[in-house]
C-alpha positions as CSV (number, residue, x, y, z in Angstrom):
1,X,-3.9,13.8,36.7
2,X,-7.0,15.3,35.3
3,X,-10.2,13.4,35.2
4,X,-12.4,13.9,32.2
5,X,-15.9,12.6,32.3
6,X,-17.4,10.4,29.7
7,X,-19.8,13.7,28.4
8,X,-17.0,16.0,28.2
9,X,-14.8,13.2,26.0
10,X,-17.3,12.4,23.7
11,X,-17.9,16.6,23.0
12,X,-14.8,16.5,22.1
13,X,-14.7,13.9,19.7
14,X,-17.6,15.4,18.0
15,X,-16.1,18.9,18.2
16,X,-12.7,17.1,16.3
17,X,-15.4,15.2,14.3
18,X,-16.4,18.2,12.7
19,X,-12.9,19.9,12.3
20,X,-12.6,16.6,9.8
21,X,-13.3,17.6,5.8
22,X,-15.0,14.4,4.7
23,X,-14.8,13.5,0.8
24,X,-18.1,14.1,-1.6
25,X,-19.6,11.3,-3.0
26,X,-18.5,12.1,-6.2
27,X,-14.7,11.7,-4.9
28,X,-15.6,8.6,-3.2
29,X,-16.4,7.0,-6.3
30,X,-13.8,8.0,-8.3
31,X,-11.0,7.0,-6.0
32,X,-12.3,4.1,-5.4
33,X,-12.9,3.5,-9.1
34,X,-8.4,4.2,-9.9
35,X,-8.2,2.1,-6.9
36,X,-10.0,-1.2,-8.8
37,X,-8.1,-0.5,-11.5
38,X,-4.8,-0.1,-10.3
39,X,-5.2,-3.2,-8.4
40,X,-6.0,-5.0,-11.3
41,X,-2.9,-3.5,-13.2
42,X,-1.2,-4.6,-10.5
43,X,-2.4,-7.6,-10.9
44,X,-1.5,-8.1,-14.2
45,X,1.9,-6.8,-14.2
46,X,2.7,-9.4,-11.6
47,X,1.1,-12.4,-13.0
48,X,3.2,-11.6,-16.6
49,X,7.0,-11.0,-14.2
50,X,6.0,-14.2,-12.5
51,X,5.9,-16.1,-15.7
52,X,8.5,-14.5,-17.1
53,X,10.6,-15.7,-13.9
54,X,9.2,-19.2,-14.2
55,X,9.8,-19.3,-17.8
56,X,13.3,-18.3,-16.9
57,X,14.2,-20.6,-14.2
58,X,12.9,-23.7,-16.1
59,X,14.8,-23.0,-19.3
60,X,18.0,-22.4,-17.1
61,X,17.7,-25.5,-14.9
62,X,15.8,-27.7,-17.7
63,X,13.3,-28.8,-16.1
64,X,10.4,-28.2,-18.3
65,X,9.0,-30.2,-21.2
């Protein structure tokens, strides 16, 4: 079994470090950006099914006013 010193690992993380293509800033923000907004579609689209459901159930079993 080979035996790999603490130095030599962390050269190699840092040679595979750089091998990595990290996003601009400008990416960053947009993807967080569609991210926010999705969510909050998301959001949305789930709120209106879940009162469509409720709505649903109630009328079927009668137990709303």
């Amino acid at each position: 079994m080979a035996k790999l010193s603490p130095f030599k690992f962390l050269q190699e993380v840092r040679a595979e470090g750089d091998k990595v293509t990290w996003p601009t800033r400008r990416e960053t923000f947009i993807t967080s950006i569609m991210v926010a907004i999705l969510a909050t579609v998301m959001a949305i689209l789930f709120l209106i099914s879940d009162q469509v459901i409720r709505l649903f159930i109630t009328t079927v079993l009668g137990i709303g006013t």
